[in-house]
N, C-alpha and C positions, 0 to 999 in steps of 0.2 A: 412259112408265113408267120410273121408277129403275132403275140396275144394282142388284142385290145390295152392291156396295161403294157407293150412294150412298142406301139405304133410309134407312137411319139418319135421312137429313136431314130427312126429315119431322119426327120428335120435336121439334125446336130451333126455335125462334124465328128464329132468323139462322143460314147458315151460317158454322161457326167456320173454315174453311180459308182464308180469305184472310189472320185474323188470325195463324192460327196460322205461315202461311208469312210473314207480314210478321215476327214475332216476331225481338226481339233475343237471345233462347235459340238458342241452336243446335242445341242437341239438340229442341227443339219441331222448328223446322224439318227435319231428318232424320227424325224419328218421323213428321212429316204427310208429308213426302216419300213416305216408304217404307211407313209401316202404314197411314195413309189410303188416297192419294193410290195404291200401290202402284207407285212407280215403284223400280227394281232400284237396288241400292247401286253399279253400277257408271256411273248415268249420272253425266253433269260437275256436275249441280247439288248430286247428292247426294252426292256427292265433293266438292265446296266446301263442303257442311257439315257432313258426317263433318271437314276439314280443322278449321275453324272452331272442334269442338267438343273435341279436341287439343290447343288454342290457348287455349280457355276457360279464365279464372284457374278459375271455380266447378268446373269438373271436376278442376283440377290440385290446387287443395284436395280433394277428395273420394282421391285417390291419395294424397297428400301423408299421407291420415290411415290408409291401409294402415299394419300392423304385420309384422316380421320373423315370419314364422311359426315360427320358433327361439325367439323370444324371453321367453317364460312371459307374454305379455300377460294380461291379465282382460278377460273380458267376460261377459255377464249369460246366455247363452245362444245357442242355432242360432237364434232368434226376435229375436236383437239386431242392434239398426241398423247398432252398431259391429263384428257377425262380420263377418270380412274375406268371407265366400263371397259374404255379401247386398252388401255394397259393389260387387265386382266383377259380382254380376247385375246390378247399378242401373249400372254403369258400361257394359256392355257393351247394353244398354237403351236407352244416351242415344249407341250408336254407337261407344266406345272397342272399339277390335279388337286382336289380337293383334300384338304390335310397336312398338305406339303409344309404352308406357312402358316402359323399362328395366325398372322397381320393380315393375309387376304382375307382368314377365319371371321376375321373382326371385322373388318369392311364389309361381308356381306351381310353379316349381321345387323349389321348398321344400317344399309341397303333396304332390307327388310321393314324397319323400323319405321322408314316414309314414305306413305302410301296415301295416296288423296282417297275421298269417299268412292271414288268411281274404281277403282284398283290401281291406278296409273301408278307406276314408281315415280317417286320425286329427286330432283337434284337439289341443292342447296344453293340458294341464290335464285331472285327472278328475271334478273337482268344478267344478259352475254358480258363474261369480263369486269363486270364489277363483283366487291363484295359480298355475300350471303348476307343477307338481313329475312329472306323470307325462305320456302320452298316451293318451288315451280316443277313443270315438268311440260316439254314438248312430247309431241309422239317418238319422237326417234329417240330422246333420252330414255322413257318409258321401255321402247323394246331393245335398246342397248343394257339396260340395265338387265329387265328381264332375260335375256339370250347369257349375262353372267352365271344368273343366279342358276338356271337351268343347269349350265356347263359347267357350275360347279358344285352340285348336285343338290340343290333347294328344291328339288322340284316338288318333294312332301311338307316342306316349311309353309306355315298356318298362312292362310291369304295366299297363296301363288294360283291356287283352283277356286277357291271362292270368291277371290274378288278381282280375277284378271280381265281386263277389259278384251271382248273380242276386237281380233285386229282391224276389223272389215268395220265396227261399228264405231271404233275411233277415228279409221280412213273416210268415213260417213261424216263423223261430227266435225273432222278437221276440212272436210273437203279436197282432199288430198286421195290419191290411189296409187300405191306401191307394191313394190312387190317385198313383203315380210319375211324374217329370216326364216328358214325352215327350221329352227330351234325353239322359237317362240313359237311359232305356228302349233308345234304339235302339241301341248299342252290341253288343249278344250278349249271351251268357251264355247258362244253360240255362233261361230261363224259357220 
């Protein structure tokens, strides 16, 4: 009988994990490492491919295409490939941790910086797709933002506990009811 972590293998034709570990992606091979295969990010294989994936031009392009969060960038929305929050999830996905880049270093930092009275993180710009002239912030920018900073390890950086809005009392104020990432969720607040 299959574990629980190898049921899956029945649906498939072949199993994908030799491929996926032979793979010249490095971030494949970490993700089968680690989400498949569940082996801890501390052992040496998966430490040579966390290294690997550091080293990857295609990752150092995907950083490369981070923006100065000061900078009045444009982008199309929290639903856009180019917001930096979704970049740094996909980055930190394919195994990019905290440290790795100077330049994420800075963007969260930045991150940090703008914060409405209520704790909400702000985006730059208040309108979708136009220019930055002010800072705004929906809810889903707010826990986009926040699930970065979390994941890449802000979680003791000043104002992340004391002025995080609970989710349930934003989901109140917006009128809105979702289901919140488990990343944000664990932090506190008074939900």
């Amino acid at each position: 009988m299959a574990s629980n972590r190898e049921a899956w293998l029945s649906l498939l034709p072949a199993d994908p994990r030799p491929a996926l570990l032979a793979s010249d992606e490095p971030f494949a091979r970490f993700i089968a490492l680690t989400a498949v295969l569940g082996t801890p990010e501390g052992d040496a294989e998966v430490r040579s491919a966390r290294k690997a994936v550091v080293a990857d031009p295609r990752v150092r392009a995907l950083v490369d295409r981070l923006p100065v969060w000061e900078s009045g960038f444009v982008f199309s929305g929290h639903n856009s490939p180019g917001f930096p929050p979704n970049i740094l999830r996909l980055l930190h996905g394919m195994s990019v941790r905290a440290g790795d880049f100077p330049t994420i270093e800075r963007l969260l930092d930045q991150m940090l910086r703008h914060q409405a009275d209520d704790g909400r993180y702000l985006t730059p710009g208040g309108t979708t797709g136009k220019k930055a002239t002010n800072w705004a912030s929906l809810p889903r920018d707010h826990f986009a933002i926040l699930e970065v900073l979390l994941l890449f390890g802000r979680k003791d950086a000043p104002n992340i506990e004391k002025k995080k809005p609970s989710p349930w009392a934003t989901a109140r104020r917006c009128g809105l009811l979702r289901i919140f990432s488990p990343v944000a969720g664990s932090v506190g607040g008074d939900s």
